[in-house]
N, C-alpha and C positions, 0 to 999 in steps of 0.2 A: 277381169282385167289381169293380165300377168304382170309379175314383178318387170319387167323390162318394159312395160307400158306402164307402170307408173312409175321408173327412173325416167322416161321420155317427156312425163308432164311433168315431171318437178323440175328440169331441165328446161323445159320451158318456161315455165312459172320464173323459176331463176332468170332465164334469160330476159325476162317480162319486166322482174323488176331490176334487175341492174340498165336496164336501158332507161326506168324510167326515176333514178335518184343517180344521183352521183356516186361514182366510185369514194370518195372522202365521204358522204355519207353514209353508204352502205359501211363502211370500214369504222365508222365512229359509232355504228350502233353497237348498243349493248344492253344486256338487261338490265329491269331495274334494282334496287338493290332488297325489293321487298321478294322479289322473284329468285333473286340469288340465294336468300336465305331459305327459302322454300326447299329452294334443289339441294340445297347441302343438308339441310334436315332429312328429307326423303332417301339422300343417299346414303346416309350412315344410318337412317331407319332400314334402309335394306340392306345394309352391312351385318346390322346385328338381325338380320331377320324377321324384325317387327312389323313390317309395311300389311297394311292390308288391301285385299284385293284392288280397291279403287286411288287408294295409295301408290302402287304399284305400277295400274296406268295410266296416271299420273306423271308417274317417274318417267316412265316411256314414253311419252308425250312431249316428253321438258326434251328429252335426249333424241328424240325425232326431230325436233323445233331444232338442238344445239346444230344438227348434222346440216338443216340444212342452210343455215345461217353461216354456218361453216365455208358448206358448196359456194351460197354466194359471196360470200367476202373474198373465198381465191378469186372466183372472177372477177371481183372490183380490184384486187390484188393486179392479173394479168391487164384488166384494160388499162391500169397504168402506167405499166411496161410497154403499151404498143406508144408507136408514134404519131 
């Protein structure tokens, strides 16, 4: 699968679930806080270089997950904008 075919399923994926929660919910989620503490451990363990391998992707994992939480929240963002 090339990269442009899976920005095309996450796109959909995206589009799958902003149809199916509300733009106020998609926009009210957030991690939990046992998850937040995770990622900022992991991320200043890879600051000072100490992560290890499963550590690592791990960290990439969290920051794959933030990107697309991201994607969808603009679009819960935009479908509030329309009329």
């Amino acid at each position: 699968m090339a990269a442009s075919d899976i920005v095309s399923v996450y796109d959909e994926f995206l589009e799958y679930l902003a149809q199916q929660a509300t733009p106020e919910q998609i926009l009210a989620f957030k991690a939990s806080e046992a998850a937040q503490r995770r990622a900022d451990e992991l991320t200043e363990r890879n600051k000072a270089g100490t992560l290890t391998p499963d550590e690592a992707y791990e960290l990439e994992q969290m920051l794959r997950f933030n990107r697309l939480v991201s994607r969808l929240k603009a679009k819960a963002v935009k479908a509030l904008r329309q009329p």
